[in-house]
C-alpha positions, -999 to +999 in steps of 0.1 A: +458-243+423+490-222+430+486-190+450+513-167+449+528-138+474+546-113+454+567-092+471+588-059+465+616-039+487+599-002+480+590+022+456+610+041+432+601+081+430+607+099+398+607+140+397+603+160+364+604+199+359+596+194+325+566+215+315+556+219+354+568+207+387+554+168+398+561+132+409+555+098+395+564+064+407+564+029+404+568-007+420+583-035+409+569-071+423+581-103+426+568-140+432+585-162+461+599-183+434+617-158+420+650-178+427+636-214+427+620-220+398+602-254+395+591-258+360+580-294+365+555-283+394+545-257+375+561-232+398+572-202+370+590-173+382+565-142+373+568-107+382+549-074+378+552-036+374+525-010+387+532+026+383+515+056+380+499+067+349+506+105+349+531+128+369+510+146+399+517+180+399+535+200+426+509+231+423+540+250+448+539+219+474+558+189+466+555+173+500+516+171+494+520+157+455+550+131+468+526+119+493+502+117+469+521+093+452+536+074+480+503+066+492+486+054+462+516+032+451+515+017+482+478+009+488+474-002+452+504-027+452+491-041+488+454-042+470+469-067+441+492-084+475+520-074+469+539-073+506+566-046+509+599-065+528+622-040+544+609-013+524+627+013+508+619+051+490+643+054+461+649+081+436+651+074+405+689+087+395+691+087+429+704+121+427+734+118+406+717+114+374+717+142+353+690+130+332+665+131+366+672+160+381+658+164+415+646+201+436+664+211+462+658+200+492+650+166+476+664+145+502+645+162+537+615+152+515+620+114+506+631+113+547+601+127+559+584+106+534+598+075+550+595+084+581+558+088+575+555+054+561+580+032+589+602+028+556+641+038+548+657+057+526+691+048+511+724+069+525+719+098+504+734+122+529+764+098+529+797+114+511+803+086+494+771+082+479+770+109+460+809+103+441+789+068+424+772+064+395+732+052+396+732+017+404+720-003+371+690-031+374+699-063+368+671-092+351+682-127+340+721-118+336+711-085+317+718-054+322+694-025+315+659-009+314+632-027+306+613-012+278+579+008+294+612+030+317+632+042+288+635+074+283+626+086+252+657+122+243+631+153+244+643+163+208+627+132+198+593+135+216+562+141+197 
């Protein structure tokens, strides 16, 4: 029998202000053969995606609803094994965005977050960072969402 270690490098944070204030998030996980493949040792490449199933609200805090978050992303994803390697808090849009539009004050938030948790953050005080487009994901050679992140235009919501 194979046993695999997955492994991811953080969470990704997602705000909305649609409706009401809150936070969601999500982990993507990886197996240690994500780059050696062994097909005839049945060693296949698999991955995995947890998130979380509805936004938590901000109810006027959204230190305490972001920690919410944090916390159960984490200890859910190390409860399926998933070991976090040089682990990272990033927002989705990552502040540049315009279709995720983050509060103010955004980034003192994901800082204290991660320096809560022992993780990082990216450079999003950095100058530079904020002149650059959203870095886009990259799976087998393609470029683009997978399917359960696209957003779906709001005109077109039910």
């Amino acid at each position: 029998m194979i046993h695999k270690r997955y492994w991811s490098t953080g969470i990704r944070i997602e705000y909305t202000d649609h409706g009401s204030p809150a936070w969601g998030g999500e982990v993507d996980f990886f197996d240690d053969t994500f780059a050696d493949p062994d097909p005839g040792r049945g060693l296949i490449s698999t991955y995995g995606h947890l998130q979380t199933r509805h936004f938590v609200p901000s109810n006027g805090g959204h230190r305490e609803a972001l920690t919410l978050v944090t916390d159960t992303l984490i200890r859910d994803a190390e409860q399926l094994g998933v070991e976090f390697r040089d682990p990272t808090i990033y927002a989705t849009g990552e502040g540049v965005d315009p279709d995720y539009p983050l509060p103010e004050g955004w980034v003192d938030l994901f800082e204290e977050q991660a320096d809560r948790l022992g993780w990082a953050t990216p450079s999003y005080r950095d100058e530079m960072f904020g002149r650059r487009m959203p870095r886009l994901r990259v799976l087998n050679g393609s470029v683009g969402q997978e399917p359960w992140t696209r957003r779906v235009p709001d005109e077109r919501q039910p």
